[in-house]
C-alpha positions in Angstrom: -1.4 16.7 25.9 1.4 18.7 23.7 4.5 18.6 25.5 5.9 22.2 25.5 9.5 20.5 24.2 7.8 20.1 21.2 7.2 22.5 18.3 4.4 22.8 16.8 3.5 25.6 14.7 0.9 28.2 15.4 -0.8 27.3 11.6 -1.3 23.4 12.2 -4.6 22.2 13.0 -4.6 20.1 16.3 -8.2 17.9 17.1 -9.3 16.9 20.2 -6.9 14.9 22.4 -4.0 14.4 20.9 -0.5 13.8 22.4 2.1 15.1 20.9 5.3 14.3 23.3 8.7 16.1 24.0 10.9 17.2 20.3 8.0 16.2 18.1 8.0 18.3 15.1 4.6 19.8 13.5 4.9 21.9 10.6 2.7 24.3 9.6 -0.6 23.1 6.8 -0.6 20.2 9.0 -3.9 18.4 10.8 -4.3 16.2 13.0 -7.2 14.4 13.8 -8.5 13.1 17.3 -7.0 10.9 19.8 -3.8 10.9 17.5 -0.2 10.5 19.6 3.0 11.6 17.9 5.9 9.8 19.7 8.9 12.3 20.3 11.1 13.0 17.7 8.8 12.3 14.7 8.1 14.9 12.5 4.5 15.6 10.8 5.8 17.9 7.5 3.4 21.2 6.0 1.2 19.5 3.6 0.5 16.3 5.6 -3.6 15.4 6.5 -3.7 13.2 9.4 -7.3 11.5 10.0 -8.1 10.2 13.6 -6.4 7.8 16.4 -3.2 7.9 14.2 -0.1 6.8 16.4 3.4 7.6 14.6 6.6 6.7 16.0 10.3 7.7 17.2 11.5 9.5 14.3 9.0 8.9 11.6 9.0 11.7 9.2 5.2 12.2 7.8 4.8 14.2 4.6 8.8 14.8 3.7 8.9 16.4 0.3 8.6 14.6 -3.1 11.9 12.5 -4.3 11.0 13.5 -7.6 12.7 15.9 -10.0 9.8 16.9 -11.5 8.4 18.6 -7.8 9.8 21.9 -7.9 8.0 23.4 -4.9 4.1 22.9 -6.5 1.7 22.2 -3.9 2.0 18.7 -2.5 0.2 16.7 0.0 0.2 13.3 2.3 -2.9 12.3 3.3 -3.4 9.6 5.7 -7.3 7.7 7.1 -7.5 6.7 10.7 -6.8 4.0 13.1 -3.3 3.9 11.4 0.2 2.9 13.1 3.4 4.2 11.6 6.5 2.6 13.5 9.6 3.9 14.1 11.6 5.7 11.2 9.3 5.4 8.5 9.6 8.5 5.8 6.4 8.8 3.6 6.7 11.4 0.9 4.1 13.9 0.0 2.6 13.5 -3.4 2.0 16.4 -6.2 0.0 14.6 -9.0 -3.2 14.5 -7.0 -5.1 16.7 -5.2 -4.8 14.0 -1.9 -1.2 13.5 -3.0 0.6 10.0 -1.4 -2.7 8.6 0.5 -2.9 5.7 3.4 -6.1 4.6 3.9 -7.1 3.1 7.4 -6.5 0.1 9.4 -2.6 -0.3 8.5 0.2 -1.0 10.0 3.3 0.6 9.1 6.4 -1.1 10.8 10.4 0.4 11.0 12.1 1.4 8.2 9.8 1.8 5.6 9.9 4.0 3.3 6.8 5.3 0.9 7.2 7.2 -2.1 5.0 10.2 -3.9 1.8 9.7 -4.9 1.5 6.2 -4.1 -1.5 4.8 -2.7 -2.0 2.3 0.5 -5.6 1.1 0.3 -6.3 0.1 3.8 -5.9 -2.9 6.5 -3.0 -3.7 5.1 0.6 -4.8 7.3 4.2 -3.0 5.4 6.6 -5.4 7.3 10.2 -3.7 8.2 12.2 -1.9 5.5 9.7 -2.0 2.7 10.3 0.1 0.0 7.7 1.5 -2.4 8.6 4.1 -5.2 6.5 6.7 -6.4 3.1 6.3 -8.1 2.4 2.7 -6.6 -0.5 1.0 -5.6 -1.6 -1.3 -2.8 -4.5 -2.5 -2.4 -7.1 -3.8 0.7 -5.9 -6.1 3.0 -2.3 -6.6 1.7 0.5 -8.0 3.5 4.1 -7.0 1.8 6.7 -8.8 4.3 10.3 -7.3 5.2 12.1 -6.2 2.7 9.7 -6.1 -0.4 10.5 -3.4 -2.7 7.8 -2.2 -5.6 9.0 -0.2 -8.3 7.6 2.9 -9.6 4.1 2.5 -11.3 3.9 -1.1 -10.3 0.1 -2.4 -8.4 -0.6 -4.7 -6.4 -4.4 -5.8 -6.3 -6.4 -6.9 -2.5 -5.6 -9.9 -0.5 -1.8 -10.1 -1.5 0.8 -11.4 0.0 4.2 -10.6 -1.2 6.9 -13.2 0.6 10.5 -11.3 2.4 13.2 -9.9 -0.1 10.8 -10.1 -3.2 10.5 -7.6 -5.7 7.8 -6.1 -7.6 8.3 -4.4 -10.9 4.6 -4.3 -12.3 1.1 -5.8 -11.7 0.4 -8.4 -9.3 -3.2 -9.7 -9.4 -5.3 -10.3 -6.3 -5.9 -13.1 -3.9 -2.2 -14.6 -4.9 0.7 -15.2 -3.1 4.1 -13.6 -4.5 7.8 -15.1 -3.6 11.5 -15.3 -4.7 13.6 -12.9 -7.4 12.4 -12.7 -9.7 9.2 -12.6 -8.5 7.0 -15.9 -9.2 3.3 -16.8 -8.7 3.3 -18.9 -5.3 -0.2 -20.1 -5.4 -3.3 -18.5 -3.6 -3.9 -16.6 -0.5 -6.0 -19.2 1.1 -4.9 -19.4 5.0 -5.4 -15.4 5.1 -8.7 -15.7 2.9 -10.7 -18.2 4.6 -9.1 -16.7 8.0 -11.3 -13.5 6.6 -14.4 -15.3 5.7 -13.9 -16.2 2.2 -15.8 -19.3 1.6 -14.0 -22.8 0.0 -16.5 -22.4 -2.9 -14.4 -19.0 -3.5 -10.8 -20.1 -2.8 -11.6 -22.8 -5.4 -12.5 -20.7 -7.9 -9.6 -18.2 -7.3 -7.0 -20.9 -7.6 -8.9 -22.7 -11.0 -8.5 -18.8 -12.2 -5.1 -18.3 -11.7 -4.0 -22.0 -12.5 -5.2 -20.7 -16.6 -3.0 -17.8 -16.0 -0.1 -18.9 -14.4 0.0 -22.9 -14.8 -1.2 -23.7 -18.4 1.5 -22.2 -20.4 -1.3 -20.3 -22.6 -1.2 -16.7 -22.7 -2.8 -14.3 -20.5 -5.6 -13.3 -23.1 -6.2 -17.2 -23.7 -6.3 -17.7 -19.8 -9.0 -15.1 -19.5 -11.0 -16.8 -22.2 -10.7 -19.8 -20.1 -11.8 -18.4 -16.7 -14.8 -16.8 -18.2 -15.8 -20.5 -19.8 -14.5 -22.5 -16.8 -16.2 -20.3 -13.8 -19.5 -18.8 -13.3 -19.6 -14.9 -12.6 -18.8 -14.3 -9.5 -17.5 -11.1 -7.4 -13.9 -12.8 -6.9 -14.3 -14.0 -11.0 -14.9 -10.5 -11.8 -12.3 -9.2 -9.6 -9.7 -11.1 -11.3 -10.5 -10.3 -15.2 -11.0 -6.7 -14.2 -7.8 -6.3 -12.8 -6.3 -8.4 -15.9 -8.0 -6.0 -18.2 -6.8 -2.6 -16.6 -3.6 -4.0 -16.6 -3.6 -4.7 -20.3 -2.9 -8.3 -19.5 0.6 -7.6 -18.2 0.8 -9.1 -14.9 4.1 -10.1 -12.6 5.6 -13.5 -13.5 4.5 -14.1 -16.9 6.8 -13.8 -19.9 6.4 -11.3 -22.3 6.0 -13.8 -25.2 2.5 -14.8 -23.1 1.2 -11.5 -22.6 -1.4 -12.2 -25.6 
């Protein structure tokens, strides 16, 4: 169903059922997959890929250009999975460092007011809570919760099964399976109601919090915490997960001192 209140361009790409209701806006270079619904007043922006069974809210904008000085008209895209919602008056910002530009995964859940900047990167199944603000070139990963309010700064990542508490924010790497609070931002403990709720064993929430009790508890640096994990625990996927993300974060993580970075 496309209302005929609504514009949408002769150029964009429509797939089987979609909605599309009274003073929606569709730019040309857009698609849409199937069984999407764009609630009136939202406004899907040239350069934007939706995938399928996409819902996007009152006066959601979807692919506005880059906030960027360095953008000056290049090609630039949004590209965003399936199964997705987008509440009201989100803006998301097409990307122009990548060929899939700014790029939301599948399974998430976008609420009001939240604003996502270019060439940042939403894994998947993960929940933006109201008014969360992320700059350009950030990272999220799987199953991530960042509640109301959380702001990450430009460049920062955030690795899977995060939670990041209201109000907190993120200016660099915060590892995975841990629990983020306060300002500044400061290691809160592990992840473990949402982890076990999600089939991580006890066996595995154990070893994630003797992990990150080296890096965050023992006063040590980081590098000295990582030689302790790898003594302490035996390889395992969630081990591994943690010291790779360490290591391609050259050991600079949220909530640890400079003076304990090696």
């Amino acid at each position: 169903m496309i209302s005929p209140l609504a514009h949408v361009d002769p150029a964009a790409k429509i797939g089987a059922n979609v909605k599309i209701h009274p003073f929606a806006f569709i730019d040309a270079d857009v698609e849409i997959g199937d069984e999407c619904e764009i609630m009136p007043y939202a406004s899907i922006m040239r350069g934007t890929r939706l995938g399928k069974n996409n819902k996007v809210y009152q006066n959601s904008v979807i692919g506005a250009d880059p906030q960027d000085f360095r953008w000056t008209g290049q090609p630039s895209f949004c590209t965003i999975g399936d199964n997705n919602v987008i509440r009201e008056n989100v803006i998301i910002n097409r990307g122009f460092n990548s060929e899939k530009g700014t790029v939301i995964g599948n399974d998430s859940f976008i609420m009001a007011m939240t604003h996502i900047g270019h060439d940042s990167v939403i894994e998947g199944k993960c929940v933006l809570g109201n008014n969360v603000v992320i700059a350009g070139e950030a990272r999220v990963g799987n199953c991530c919760i960042l509640s109301s309010s959380v702001m990450l700064h430009e460049n920062s990542r955030v690795g899977d099964w995060v939670l990041i508490k209201g109000g907190c924010r993120i200016s660099g790497n915060v590892p995975p399976f841990v629990i983020m609070a306060h300002n500044p931002a400061s290691y809160f403990g592990v992840n473990a109601v949402v982890l076990r709720k999600h089939g991580y064993t006890e066996e595995q929430v154990d070893d994630i919090a003797k992990a990150y009790r080296h890096v965050y508890q023992s006063g040590t640096s980081v590098f000295n915490a990582m030689k302790r994990i790898e003594a302490d625990l035996d390889p395992t996927p969630v081990r591994d997960t943690i010291l790779a993300f360490i290591r391609d974060s050259k050991l600079r993580l949220v909530a640890i001192p400079r003076d304990l970075v090696q």
